[in-house]
ZALONU-995454 format. One line per 10 residues: number of its first residue (from 1); their letters; for each residue x, y, z of C-alpha. Coordinates in pm, 1 decimal, padded with zeros to 6 digits, always signed. Each point is the difference from the previous one (the first is absolute). Example, Ala and Ser with C-alpha at 12.3 -4.5 7.8 and 13.67 -1.06 7.14 Angstrom:
// residues 2
1 = as = +01230.0:-00450.0:+00780.0; +00137.0:+00344.0:-00066.0
This chain:
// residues 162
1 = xxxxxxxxxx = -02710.7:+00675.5:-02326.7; +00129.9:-00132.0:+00304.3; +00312.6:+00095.6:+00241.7; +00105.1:-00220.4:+00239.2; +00229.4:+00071.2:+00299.6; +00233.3:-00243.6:+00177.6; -00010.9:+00087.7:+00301.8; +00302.9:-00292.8:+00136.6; +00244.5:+00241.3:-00238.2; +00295.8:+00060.4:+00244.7
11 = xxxxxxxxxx = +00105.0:+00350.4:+00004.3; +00303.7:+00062.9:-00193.7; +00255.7:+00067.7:+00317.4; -00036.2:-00163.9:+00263.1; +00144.8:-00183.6:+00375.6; +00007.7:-00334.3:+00115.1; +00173.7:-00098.4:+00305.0; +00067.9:-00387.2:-00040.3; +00173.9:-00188.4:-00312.3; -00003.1:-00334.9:-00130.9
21 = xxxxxxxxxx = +00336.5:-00109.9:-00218.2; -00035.3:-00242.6:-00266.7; +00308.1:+00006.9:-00230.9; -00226.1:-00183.0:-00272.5; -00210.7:+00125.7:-00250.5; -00222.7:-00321.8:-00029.5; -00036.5:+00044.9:+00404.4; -00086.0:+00366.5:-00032.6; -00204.5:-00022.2:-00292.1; -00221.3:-00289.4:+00184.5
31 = xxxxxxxxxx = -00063.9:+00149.7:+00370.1; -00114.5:+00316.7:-00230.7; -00237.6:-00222.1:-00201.3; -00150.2:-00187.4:+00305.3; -00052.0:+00315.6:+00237.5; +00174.5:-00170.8:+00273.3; +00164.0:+00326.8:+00118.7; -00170.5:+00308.6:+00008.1; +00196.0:+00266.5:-00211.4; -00093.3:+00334.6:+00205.3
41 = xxxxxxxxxx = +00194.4:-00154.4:+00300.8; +00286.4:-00210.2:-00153.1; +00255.3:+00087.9:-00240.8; +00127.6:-00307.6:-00186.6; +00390.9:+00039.3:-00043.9; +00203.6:-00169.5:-00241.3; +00370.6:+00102.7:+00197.6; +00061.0:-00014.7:+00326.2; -00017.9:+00360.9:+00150.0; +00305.8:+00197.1:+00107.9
51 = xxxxxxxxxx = +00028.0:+00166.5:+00363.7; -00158.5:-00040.8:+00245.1; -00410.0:-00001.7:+00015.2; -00216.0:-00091.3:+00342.5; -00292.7:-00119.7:-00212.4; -00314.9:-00055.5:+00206.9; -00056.2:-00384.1:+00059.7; -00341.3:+00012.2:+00132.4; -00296.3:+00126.2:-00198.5; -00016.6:+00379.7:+00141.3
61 = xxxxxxxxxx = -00063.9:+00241.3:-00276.7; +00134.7:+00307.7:-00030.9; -00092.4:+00300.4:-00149.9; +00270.5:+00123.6:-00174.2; -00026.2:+00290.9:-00275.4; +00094.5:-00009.5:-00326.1; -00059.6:+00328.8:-00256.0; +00131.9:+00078.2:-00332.6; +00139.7:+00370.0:-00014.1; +00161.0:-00007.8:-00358.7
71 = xxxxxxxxxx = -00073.4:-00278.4:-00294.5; +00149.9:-00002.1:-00312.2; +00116.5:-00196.0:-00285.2; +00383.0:-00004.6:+00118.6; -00092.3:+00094.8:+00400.3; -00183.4:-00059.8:+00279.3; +00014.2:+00162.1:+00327.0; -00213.5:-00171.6:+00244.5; -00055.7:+00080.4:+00398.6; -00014.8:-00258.1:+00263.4
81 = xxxxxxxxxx = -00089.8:+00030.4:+00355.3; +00073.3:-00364.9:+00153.8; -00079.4:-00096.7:+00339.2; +00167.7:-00276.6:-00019.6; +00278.2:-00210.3:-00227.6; -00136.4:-00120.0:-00297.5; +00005.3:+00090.7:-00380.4; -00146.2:+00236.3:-00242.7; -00143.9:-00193.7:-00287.9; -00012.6:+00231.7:-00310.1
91 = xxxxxxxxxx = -00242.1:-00168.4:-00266.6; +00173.0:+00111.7:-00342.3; +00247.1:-00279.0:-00157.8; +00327.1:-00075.8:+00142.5; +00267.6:+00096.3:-00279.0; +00389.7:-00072.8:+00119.5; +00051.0:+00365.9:-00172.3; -00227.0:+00198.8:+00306.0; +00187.4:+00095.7:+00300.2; -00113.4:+00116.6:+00366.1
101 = xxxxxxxxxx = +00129.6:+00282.8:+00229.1; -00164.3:-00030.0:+00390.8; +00088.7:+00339.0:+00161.2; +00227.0:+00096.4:-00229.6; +00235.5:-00343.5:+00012.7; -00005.5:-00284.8:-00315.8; -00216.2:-00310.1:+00192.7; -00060.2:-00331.8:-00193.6; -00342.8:-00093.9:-00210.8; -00146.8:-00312.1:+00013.8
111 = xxxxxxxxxx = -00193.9:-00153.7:-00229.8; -00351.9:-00077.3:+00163.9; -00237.5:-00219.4:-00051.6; +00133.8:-00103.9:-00344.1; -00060.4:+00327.5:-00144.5; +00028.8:+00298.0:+00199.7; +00239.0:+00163.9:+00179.5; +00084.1:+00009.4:+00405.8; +00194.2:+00205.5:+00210.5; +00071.9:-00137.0:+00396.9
121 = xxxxxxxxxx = -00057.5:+00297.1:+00215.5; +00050.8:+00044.0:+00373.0; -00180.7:+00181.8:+00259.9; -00046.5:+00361.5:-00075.8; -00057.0:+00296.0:-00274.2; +00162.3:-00099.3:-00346.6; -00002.9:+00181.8:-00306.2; +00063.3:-00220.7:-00267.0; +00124.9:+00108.0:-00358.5; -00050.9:-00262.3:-00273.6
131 = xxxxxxxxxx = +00248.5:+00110.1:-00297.9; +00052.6:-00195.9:-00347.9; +00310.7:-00039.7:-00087.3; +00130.0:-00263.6:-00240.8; +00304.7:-00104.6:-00063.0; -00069.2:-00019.9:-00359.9; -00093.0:+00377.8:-00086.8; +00360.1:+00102.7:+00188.1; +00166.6:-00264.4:-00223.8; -00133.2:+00131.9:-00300.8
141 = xxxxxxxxxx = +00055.1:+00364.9:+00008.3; +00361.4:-00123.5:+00137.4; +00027.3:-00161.5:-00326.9; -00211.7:+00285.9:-00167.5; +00300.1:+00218.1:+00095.0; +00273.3:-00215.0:-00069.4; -00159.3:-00040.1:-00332.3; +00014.9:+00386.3:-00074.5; +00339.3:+00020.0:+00097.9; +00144.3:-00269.5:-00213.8
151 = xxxxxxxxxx = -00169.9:+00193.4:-00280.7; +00098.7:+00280.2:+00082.6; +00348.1:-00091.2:+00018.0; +00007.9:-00178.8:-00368.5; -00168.2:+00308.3:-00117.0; +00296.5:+00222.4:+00136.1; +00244.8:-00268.8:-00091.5; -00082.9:+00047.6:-00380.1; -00048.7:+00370.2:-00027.0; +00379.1:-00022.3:+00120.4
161 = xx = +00095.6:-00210.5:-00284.2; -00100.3:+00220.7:-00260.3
């Protein structure tokens, strides 16, 4: 037997303090195939962020925490220490269903290089709460319990016939 280790595996939360938008997938998909920009610095962004960021435009390198508290199937609470703007790249799917709480208010994810998810940060202490919450599973039970009503209703409905 043999067990191999990659040891290039980036860690599953982690900062980045520039970004690089390309609003195609072809142009995404071939900077990540060529290497031309190295992942653990730059966060590839398909929208154009909103607020306002002061990302670094020289090559300094910060070191900016980034620890996992809580991980779950439906939640993630992650901590982040930044010392300076940039974003917390969180290496699980993007899904339009999760949402993201920093400090307690609803911020916007973005969907990082082509798979993952991103979360523009500014200077300081954050406590981010990653939540899933689709749209679908509120739909259904809504129609779950309109469902049950309307039976319930034609069942009362008849006994009152008889």
């Amino acid at each position: 037997y043999r067990v191999y280790k990659n040891t290039e595996v980036f860690p599953r939360a982690f900062t980045v303090h520039r970004s690089l938008i390309l609003n195609r997938e072809e142009d995404i998909l071939a900077v990540l195939k060529d290497n031309s920009v190295p992942l653990d610095e730059v966060v590839i962004l398909e929208d154009e962020p909103e607020g306002r960021l002061n990302l670094s435009t020289s090559d300094n390198k910060y070191h900016s925490m980034a620890r996992i508290e809580e991980y779950g199937p439906h939640s993630v609470v992650v901590n982040v220490d930044m010392k300076a703007d940039g974003y917390l790249v969180l290496t699980d799917c993007y899904f339009p269903g999760w949402r993201v709480y920093v400090d307690g208010e609803r911020s916007k994810i973005y969907k990082a290089d082509y798979i993952f998810r991103a979360v523009a940060l500014q200077k300081g202490e954050h406590k981010l709460h990653f939540v899933y919450k689709p749209f679908s599973v509120r739909l259904g039970l809504v129609l779950i319990a309109l469902s049950f009503s309307l039976i319930v209703c034609i069942f009362i409905k008849t006994r009152r016939k008889r």
